[in-house]
N, C-alpha and C positions, 0 to 999 in steps of 0.2 A: 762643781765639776768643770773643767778646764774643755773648753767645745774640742779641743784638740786630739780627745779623747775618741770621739766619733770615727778616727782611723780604724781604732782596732776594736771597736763593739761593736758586737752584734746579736740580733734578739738568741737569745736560752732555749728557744723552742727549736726553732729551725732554724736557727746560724742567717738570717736573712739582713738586711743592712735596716737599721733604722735611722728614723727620721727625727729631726727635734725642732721643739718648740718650745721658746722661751719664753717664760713669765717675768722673772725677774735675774737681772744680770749686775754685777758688781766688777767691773773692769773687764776681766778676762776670768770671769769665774760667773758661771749661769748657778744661781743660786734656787730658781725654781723655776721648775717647767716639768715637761714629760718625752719620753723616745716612743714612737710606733714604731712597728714592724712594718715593714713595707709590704711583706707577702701574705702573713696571718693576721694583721693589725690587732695584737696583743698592744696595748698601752702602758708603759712605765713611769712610774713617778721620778719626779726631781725634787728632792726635800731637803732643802739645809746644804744644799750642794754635792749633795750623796744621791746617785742614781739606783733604786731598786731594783735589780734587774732578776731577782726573783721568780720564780715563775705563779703564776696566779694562784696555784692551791696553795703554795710552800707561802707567800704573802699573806693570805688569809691566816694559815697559823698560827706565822711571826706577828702577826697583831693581835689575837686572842689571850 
């Protein structure tokens, strides 16, 4: 995921701005980490450089 990206996301639940934290970064690509929501603090994954921004039921599905 490109951090540049953080303009226009925002949390699925409430449109609220989130926050990110980097695990692991390869130039100008965060290749793991997570986004909070600033107002609900729902927490999203960063996996492979693909951000989940799913919402918590519909994620539990998609992984079952």
């Amino acid at each position: 995921m490109k951090e540049s990206l953080m303009d226009i996301i925002c949390c699925p639940m409430d449109k609220h701005d989130l926050d990110l934290e980097v695990e692991t970064k390869d130039d100008e690509e965060i290749i793991e980490g997570s986004l909070t929501c600033s107002e609900c603090g729902e927490v999203y994954p960063i996996e492979d450089g693909i951000p989940n921004l799913l919402p918590p039921d519909m994620r539990d599905e998609a992984a079952a």
